[in-house]
C-alpha positions as CSV (number, residue, x, y, z in Angstrom):
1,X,0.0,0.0,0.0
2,X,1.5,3.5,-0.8
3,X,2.4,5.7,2.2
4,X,0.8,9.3,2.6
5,X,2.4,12.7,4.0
6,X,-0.1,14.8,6.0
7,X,-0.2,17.3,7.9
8,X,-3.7,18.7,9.2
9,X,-5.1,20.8,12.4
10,X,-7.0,18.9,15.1
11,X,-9.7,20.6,17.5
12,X,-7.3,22.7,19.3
13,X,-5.9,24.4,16.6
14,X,-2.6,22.9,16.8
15,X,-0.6,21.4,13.8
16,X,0.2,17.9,13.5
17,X,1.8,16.3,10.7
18,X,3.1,12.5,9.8
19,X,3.0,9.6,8.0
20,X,0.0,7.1,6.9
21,X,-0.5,3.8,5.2
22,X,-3.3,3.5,3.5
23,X,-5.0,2.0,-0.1
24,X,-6.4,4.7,-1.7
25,X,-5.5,8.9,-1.3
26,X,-9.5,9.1,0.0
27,X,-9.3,6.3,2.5
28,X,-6.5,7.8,3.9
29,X,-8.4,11.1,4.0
30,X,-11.4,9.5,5.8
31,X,-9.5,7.5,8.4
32,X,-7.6,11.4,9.6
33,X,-11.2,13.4,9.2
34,X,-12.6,10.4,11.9
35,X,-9.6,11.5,14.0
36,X,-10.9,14.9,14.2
37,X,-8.4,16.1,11.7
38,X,-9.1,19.0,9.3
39,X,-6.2,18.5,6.6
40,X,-4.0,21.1,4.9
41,X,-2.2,18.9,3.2
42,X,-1.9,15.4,1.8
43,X,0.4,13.7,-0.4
44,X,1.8,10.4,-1.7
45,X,5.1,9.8,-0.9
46,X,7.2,9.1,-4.3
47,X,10.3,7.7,-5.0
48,X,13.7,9.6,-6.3
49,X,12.5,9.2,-9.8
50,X,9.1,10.7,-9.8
51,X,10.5,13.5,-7.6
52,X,12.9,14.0,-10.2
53,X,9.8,14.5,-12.9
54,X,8.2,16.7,-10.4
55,X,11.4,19.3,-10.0
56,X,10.7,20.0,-14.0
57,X,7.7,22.3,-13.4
58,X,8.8,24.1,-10.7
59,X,6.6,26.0,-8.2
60,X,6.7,29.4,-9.4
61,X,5.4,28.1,-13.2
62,X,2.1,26.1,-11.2
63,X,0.9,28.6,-9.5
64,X,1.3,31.1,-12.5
65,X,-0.8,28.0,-13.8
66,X,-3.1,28.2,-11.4
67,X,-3.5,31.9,-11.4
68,X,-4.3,31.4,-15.0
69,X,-6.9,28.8,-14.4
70,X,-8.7,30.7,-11.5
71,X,-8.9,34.1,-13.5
72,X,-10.4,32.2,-16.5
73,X,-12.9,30.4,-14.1
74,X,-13.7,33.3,-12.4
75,X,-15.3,34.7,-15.9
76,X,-16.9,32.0,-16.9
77,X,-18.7,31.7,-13.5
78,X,-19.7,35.2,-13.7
79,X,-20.9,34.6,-17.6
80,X,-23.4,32.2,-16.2
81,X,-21.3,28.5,-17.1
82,X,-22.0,25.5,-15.2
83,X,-18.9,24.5,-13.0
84,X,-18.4,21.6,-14.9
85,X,-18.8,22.9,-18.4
86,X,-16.5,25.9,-17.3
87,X,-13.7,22.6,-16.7
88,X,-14.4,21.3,-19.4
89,X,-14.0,24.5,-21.4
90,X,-10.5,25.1,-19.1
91,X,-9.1,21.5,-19.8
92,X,-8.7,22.2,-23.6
93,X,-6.3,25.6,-23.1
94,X,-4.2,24.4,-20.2
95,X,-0.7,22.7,-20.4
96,X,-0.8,19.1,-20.5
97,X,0.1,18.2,-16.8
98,X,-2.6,20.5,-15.4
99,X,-5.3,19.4,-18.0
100,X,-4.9,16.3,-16.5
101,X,-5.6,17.2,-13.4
102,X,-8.2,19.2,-14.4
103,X,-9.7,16.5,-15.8
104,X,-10.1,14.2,-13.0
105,X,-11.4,17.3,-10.9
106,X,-14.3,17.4,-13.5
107,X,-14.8,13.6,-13.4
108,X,-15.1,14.1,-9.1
109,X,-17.1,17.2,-9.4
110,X,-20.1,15.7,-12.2
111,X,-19.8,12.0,-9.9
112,X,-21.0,14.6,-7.0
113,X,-17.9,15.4,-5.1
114,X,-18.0,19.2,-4.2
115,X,-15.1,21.3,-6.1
116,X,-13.4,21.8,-2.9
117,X,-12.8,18.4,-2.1
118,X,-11.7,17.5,-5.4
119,X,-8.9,20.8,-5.1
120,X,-7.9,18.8,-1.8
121,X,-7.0,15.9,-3.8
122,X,-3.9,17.8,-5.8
123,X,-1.9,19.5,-3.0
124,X,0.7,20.6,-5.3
125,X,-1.6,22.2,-6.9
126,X,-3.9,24.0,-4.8
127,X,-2.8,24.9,-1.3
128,X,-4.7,25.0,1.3
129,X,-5.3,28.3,1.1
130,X,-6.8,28.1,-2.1
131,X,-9.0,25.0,-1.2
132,X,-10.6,27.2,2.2
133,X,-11.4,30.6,0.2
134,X,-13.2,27.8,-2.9
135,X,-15.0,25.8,0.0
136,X,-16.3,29.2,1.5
137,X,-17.3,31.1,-2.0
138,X,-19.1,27.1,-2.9
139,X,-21.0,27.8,0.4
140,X,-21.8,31.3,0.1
141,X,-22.5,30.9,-3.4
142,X,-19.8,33.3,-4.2
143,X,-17.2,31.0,-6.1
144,X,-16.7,33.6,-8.6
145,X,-16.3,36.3,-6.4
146,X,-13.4,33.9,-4.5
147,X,-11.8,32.6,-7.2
148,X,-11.0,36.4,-8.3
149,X,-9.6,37.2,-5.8
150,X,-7.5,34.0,-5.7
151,X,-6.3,34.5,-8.9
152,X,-4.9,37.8,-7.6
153,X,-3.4,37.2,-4.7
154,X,-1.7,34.8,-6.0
155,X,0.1,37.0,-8.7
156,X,0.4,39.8,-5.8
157,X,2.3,36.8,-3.4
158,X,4.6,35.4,-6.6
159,X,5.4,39.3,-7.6
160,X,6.6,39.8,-3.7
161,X,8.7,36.5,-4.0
162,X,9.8,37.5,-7.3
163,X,11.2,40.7,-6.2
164,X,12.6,39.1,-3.2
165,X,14.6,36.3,-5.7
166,X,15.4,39.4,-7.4
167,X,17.6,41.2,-4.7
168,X,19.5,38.2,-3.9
169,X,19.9,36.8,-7.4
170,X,22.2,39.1,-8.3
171,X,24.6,39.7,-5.4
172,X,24.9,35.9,-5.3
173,X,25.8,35.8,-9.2
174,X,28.3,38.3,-8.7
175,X,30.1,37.1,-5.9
176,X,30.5,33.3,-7.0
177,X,31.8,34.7,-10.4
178,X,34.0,36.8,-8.6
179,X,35.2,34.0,-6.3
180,X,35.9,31.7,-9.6
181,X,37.6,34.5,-11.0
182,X,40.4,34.5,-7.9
183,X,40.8,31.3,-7.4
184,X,41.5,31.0,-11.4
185,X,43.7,33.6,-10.7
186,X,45.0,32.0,-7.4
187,X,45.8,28.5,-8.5
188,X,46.7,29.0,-12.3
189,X,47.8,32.3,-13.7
190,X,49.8,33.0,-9.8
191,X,51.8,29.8,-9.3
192,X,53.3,30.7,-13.2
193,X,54.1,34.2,-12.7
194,X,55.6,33.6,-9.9
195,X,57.9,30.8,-10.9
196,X,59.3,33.2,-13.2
197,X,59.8,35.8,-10.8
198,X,61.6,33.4,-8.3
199,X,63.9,32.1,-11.1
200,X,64.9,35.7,-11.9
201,X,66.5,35.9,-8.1
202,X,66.6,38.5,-5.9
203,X,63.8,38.8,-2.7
204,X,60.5,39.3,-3.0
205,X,58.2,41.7,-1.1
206,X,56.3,40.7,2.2
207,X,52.4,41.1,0.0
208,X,54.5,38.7,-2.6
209,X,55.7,36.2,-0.2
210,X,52.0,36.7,1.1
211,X,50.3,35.6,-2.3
212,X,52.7,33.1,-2.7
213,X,52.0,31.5,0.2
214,X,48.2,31.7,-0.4
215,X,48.7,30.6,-4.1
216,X,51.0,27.5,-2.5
217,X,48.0,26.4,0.0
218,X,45.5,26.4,-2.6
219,X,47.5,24.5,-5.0
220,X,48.7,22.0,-2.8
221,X,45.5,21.3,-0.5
222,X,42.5,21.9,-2.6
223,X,41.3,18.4,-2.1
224,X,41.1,19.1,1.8
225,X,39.4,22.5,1.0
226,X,37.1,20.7,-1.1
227,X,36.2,18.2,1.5
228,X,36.0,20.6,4.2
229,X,33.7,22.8,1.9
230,X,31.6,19.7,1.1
231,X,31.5,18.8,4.6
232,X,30.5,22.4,5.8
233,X,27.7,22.1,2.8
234,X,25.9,18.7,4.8
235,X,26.6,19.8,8.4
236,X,24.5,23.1,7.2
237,X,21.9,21.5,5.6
238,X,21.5,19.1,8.8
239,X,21.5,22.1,10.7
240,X,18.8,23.6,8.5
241,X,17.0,20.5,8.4
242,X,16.6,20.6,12.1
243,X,14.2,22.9,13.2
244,X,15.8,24.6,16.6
245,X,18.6,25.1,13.8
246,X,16.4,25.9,11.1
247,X,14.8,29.1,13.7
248,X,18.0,30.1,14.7
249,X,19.0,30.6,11.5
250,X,15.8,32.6,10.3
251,X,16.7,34.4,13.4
252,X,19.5,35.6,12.9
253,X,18.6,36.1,9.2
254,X,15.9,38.4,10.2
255,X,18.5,40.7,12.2
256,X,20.8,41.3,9.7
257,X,21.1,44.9,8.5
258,X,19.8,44.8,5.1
259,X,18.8,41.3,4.2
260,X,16.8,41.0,8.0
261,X,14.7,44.2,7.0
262,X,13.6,43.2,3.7
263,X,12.9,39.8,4.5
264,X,10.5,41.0,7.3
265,X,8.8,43.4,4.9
266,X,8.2,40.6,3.2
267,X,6.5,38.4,5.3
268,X,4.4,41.0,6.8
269,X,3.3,41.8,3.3
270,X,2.6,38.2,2.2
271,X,0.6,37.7,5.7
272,X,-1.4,40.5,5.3
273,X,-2.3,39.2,1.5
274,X,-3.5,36.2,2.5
275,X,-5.6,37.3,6.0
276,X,-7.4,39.9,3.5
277,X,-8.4,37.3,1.1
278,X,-9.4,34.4,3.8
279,X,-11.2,37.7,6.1
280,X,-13.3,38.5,2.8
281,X,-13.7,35.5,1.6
282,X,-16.0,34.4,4.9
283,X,-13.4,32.7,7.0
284,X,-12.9,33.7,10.4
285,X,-9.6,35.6,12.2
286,X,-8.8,32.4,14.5
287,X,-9.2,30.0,11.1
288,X,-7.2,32.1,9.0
289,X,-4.2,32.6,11.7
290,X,-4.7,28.7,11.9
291,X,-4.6,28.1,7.9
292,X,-1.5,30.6,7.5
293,X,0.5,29.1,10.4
294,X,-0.3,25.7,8.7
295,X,0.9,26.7,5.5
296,X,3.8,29.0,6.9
297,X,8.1,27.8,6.6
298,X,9.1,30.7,8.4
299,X,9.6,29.2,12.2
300,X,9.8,32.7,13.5
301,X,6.0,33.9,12.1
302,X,5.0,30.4,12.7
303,X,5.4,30.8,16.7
304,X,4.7,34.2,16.6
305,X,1.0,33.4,14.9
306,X,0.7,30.8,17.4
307,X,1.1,33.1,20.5
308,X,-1.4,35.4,18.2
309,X,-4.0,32.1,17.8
310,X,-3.0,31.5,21.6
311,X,-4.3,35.2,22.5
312,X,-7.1,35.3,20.8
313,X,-8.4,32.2,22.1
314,X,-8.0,33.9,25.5
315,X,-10.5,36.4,24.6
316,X,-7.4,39.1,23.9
317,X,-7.7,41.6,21.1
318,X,-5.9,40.8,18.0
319,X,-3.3,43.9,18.1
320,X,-2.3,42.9,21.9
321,X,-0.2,39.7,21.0
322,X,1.5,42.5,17.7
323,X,3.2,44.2,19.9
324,X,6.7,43.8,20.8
325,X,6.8,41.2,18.0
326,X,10.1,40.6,15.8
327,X,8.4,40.6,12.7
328,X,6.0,42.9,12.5
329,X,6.1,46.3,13.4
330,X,4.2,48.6,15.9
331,X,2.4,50.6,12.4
332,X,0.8,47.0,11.6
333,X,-0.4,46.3,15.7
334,X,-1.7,50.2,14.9
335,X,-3.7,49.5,11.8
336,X,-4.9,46.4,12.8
337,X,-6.6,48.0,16.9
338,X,-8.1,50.2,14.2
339,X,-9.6,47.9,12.2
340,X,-11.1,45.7,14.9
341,X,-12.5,48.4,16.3
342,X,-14.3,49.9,13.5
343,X,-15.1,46.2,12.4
344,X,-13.1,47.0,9.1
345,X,-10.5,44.5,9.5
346,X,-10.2,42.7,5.8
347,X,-10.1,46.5,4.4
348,X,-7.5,47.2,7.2
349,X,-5.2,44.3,6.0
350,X,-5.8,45.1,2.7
351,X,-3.9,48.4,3.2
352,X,-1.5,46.8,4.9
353,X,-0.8,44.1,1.9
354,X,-0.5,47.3,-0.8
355,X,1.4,49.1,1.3
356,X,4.2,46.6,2.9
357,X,4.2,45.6,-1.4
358,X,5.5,49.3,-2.2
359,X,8.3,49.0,0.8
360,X,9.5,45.6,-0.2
361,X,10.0,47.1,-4.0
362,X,11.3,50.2,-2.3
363,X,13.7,47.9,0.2
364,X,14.5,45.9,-3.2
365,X,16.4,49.1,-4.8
366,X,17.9,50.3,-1.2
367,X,18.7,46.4,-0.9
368,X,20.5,46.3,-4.8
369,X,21.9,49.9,-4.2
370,X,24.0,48.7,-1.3
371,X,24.7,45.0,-1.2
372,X,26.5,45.6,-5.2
373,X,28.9,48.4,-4.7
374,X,29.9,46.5,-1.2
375,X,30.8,43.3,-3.1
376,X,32.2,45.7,-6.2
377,X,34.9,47.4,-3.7
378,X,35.6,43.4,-2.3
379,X,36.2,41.9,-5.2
380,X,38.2,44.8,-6.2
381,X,40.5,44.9,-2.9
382,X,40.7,41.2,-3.8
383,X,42.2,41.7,-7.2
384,X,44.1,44.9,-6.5
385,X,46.4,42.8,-3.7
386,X,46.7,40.4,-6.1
387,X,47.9,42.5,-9.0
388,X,50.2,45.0,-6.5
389,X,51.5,41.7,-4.7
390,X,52.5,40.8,-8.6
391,X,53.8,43.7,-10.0
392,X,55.9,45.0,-6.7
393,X,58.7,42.5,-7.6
394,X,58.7,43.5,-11.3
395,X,58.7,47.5,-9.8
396,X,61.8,47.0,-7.8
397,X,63.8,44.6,-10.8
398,X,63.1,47.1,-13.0
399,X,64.6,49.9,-10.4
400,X,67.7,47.7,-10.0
401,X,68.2,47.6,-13.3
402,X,68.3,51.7,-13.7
């Protein structure tokens, strides 16, 4: 029997997760709903190979998909087409892998299945934040009202990311083609020039001696650097794979100068996105904290939402547990005391999403405008000792010579 990955939220609001054995994906589903588990998600474990087929549509390109697919269902829902003849319509302009499961959505949906529990069935496809605002807007009656405003948040959460990738995309690029630039520099073109220069005789000059002596160690122990960088690799991915490791690294991340304040604007923008859809698409404060703490990889905002799910449960207000938090800042603990108290709370959040999106495009270009001039004057330092550690002993041959 194939084995299942779940994780779901029982009674209490609290996040369990694990493994089950079962025959079919909905037997599996039935046997955690009759433990009192609502899942978020639930997927078949699958071997090296198929995880390799799945790594060729990346993430980013589904839920572009899938942005696609609830724009264009949106429409035809508000035209006045049947669910099902709206699929149908859908299968024929989408990319093969999503047709299909398209298609078996439509073959649950006309059997009688609702259209949220047939979403549930493709995790990968449709998170489940996507599945809560469809169940709510099938309920209401407002489908097509929800699936709009699906279809733009996600765009509005993969333009945030985007921009995010964006800032750190570069400086990366820049400083491993720098890096391979020296040690080209360090282990081929150095060890020659200075063979010559030693052969000519005379001393050589301390910064000489000095990237000599570099040049040497590289040469002659660049399998131990390359074991001790492979073994730094794993022993950080362990650590990272552990989550006390894992949150003191987000920790510190958060902290850092430039990197710490744009990732925080970016969370905070991306949480405040998705409470404004789940607020107006019907779905309570205490289920949406619950949904975006299920769905949430950040292990700082995921205990911070659960002291916030924690207070509100105590009857607090939600702005109280805002307060001194690491993420998000007194303004958002403002806006939000507002909006529970003028019972405006999805518009309030909405605010918040459009304007914490213009500071993480603003905190982009301060990000870009400082992190590439810092690694520019680096790798320039770099190369300059290299070059004036070079050229000092050709200097003073050539003044011997006068």
């Amino acid at each position: 029997m194939p084995n299942f990955a779940y994780k779901a939220v029982d009674s209490t609001g609290h996040v369990a997760s694990g493994m089950l054995t079962a025959d079919t994906p909905s037997s599996g589903r039935d046997v955690l709903r009759q433990q009192g588990l609502r899942l978020v998600e639930f997927t078949q474990t699958r071997t090296r190979s198929s995880r390799a087929r799945a790594l060729v549509l990346g993430k980013a390109k589904r839920q572009e998909q899938v942005a696609d697919f609830a724009r264009e269902l949106s429409m035809l829902l508000r035209a006045g087409v049947t669910l099902a003849e709206s699929l149908e319509v859908l299968i024929e302009q989408r990319p093969v892998k999503l047709a299909s499961v398209l298609r078996t959505i439509r073959e649950k949906v006309s059997s009688g299945t609702t259209f949220e529990e047939a979403l549930r069935e493709h995790p990968s496809w449709f998170d489940a934040v996507f599945c809560a605002a469809v169940k709510v807007g099938e309920s209401a009656g407002t489908m097509e009202e929800s699936l709009g405003q699906l279809a733009v948040f996600i765009r509005d959460r993969q333009t945030v990311r985007t921009r995010l990738t964006a800032a750190l995309a570069y400086p990366m690029i820049l400083s491993v083609l720098g890096l391979a630039v020296v040690l080209f520099l360090m282990s081929y073109v150095i060890p020659q020039l200075l063979t010559v220069l030693e052969t000519s005789g005379g001393s050589l000059p301390l910064t000489t001696v000095l990237l000599k002596g570099i040049s040497d160690f590289l040469v002659n122990h660049w399998m131990i650097l390359a074991a001790s960088g492979a073994i730094t690799v794993t022993a950080v991915s362990a650590l990272l794979r552990w989550p006390p490791g894992r949150l003191f690294f987000q920790t510190s991340i958060l902290k850092a100068p430039v990197l710490g304040t744009l990732l925080a604007k970016s969370i905070v923008a991306q949480f405040a996105q998705m409470i404004a859809l789940l607020l107006k698409s019907g779905i309570t404060f205490l289920e949406a904290i619950q949904l975006s703490k299920a769905t949430s990889t950040n292990l700082v905002l995921h205990a911070e939402l659960s002291q916030m799910e924690s207070a509100v449960r105590r009857g607090s207000d939600i702005a109280t547990p805002l307060r001194g938090s690491r993420i998000f800042p007194p303004l958002v603990a403002h806006i939000v005391h507002v909006g529970q108290n003028t019972g405006e709370l999805p518009a309030m959040f909405d605010q918040l999403r459009e304007g914490y999106a213009t500071e993480v495009r603003i905190a982009v270009g301060r990000a870009t405008a400082i992190l590439e001039p810092v690694l520019i004057v680096i790798l320039s330092a770099v190369v300059g000792f290299i070059v004036f550690a070079t050229m000092m002993p050709i200097l003073e041959a050539t003044r011997a010579m006068q």
